[in-house]
C-alpha angles and dihedrals in degrees: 000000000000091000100047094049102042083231125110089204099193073067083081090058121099110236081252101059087042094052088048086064098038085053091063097052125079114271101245083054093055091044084064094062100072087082094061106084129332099259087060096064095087105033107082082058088066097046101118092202117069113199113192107177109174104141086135145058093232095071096048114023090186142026087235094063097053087041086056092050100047090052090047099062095030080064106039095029095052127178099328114146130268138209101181133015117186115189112185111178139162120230120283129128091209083063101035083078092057085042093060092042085060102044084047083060106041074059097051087046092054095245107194092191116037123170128181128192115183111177129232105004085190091065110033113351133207106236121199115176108159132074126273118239128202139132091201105034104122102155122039114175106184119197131189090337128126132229133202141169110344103001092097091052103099099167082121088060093068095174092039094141094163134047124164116179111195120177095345136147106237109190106161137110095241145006096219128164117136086207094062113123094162137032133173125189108176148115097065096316099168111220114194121293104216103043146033104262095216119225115215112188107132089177099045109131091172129045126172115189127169150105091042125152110215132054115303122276129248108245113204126216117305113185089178106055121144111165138008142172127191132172129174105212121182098281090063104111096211096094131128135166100186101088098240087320108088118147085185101117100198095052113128089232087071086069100050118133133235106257097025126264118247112019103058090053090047091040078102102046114109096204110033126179113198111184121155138148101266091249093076110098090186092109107040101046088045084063097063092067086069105245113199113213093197091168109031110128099160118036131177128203146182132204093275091099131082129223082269095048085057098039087050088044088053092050095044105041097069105182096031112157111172122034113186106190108194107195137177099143135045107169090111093056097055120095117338130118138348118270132227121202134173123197091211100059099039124088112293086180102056107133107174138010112195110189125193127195150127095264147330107276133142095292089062096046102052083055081053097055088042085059098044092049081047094067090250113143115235081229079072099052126079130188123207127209122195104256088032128112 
């Protein structure tokens, strides 16, 4: 159409616009464009995304080629400034080397947005053991990369607001950074199997944590929380059947903490999702320490509690609003022991109770009675069918 025309119309575009589209496109593609005319050899230096997508052999044939590009930029690119660096690399070792070159550099180039995607950890894992530094990095998405010792120190990313860990190894001691707002652990991340990784972030509002393979971590104090969801699937190692008398030592319930691990640091939290198998006793022995949710107004459950979990929820949970029950099953609620409830000390607030479940059985009513015990109005309270609005 150029040609036709006698017009090169990019040549309407502003360098910005120009370097917004380069910055979408791989970086060996945007390389190419510096043949085109002469006014395209420098712009691809002044992109501030960098996009490396090599999660197949077709793009890079061989790691020398890859080594020869990531030298090349680094050379003629220099130290411009990026907001947002994006790796994606299958894995390889004989690449992981070129890899690090290049997160060294996004560093060096104040990337405010890195992600890095690393392929199959089983096979040939990307290992990173030393801590990240950087005075701009906001955002860090880590994906299929493991993580020992100090990686997980970011007390040199002193503006680090986001961090999202997705089918990861994690094998440290702590996550610890006083700047986290928001952290995500999910996807089949594997946390340590014979000790509680601590998680340090005083200022975190918003914690995802769910779908990991290792025992749970222990979650420090977080005055700030907003929001958190965490569920205990089948691959959380903090599972026991024996009642408080197991003589398995290898049970997850021989490594629990004085003080409990998850509840005293959510006991902050305003909207808080509890799901778990009802073999995880996390929950219910963290109870027992006697967390306080002084500022819970929206709470989720599935069907891991008794009829004393929920009675001891209700008491400690003051200005609760919105209680969700997800239940498929009710064999836990039935029977036990006898409950003690007093008015005084329960939710005055409590607005509405939405209770799903299969079917009405034993299990449902016997929530039914607690509520009703509890002051809570059966106009409050909603029951969900499958099949109902």
């Amino acid at each position: 159409m150029a040609a036709d025309g006698g017009k090169d119309h990019f040549g309407d575009l502003t360098d910005d616009l120009l370097q917004h589209v380069l910055s979408f496109m791989p970086e060996d593609d945007a390389l190419q464009t510096c043949v085109l005319v002469t006014r395209w050899r420098g712009l691809w230096r002044h992109t501030t995304s960098l996009r490396f997508n090599l999660d197949d052999w077709s793009s890079f044939p061989t790691c020398e080629r890859f080594e020869q590009l990531v030298k090349f930029i680094i050379h003629l690119r220099g130290n411009s400034p990026l907001a947002k660096c994006e790796i994606n690399v299958y894995p390889d070792e004989s690449l992981y080397a070129n890899t690090k070159l290049l997160l060294e550099y996004a560093l060096n180039c104040q990337v405010e947005e890195l992600l890095l995607e690393a392929g199959d950890i089983e096979d040939k894992p990307l290992v990173l053991n030393t801590p990240l530094i950087s005075q701009h990095l906001k955002i860090l998405h880590l994906e299929q990369v493991t993580l020992e010792c100090y990686a997980l120190n970011f007390s040199g990313c002193p503006v680090l607001e986001d961090l999202k860990m997705m089918q990861c190894g994690i094998s440290a001691w702590s996550i610890s950074s006083e700047s986290l707002k928001h952290l995500s652990i999910t996807d089949d991340c594997t946390t340590p199997l014979y000790f509680h990784i601590r998680i340090s972030a005083p200022n975190l509002n918003l914690l995802q944590l769910e779908d990991f393979d290792g025992l749970t971590p222990f979650l420090e104090s977080m005055p700030l929380l907003e929001t958190a969801h965490v569920e205990l699937g089948r691959s959380c190692h903090d599972f026991c059947n024996s009642q408080g008398n197991c003589q398995t030592h290898k049970c997850g319930c021989h490594d629990y903490p004085d003080g409990g691990v998850l509840l005293n640091g959510l006991s902050n939290a305003v909207n808080l999702e509890l799901i778990a198998e009802p073999e995880m006793f996390i929950y219910r022995w963290d109870l027992a320490w006697g967390p306080t949710f002084g500022k819970l107004k929206t709470l989720v459950l599935n069907e891991w509690f008794t009829a004393v979990d929920l009675v001891c929820i209700l008491q400690q949970s003051p200005i609760l609003e919105m209680l969700t029950l997800m239940l498929s099953n009710t064999e836990k609620l039935v029977g036990g022991a006898q409950l003690t409830i007093q008015k005084s000390c329960l939710c005055v607030r409590l607005k509405v109770v939405t209770i799903e479940c299969g079917r009405v059985d034993e299990g449902v009513h016997k929530i039914l009675n607690i509520l009703a015990t509890c002051g809570i109005h059966h106009e409050k309270i909603s029951i969900k069918l499958p099949g109902s609005h």
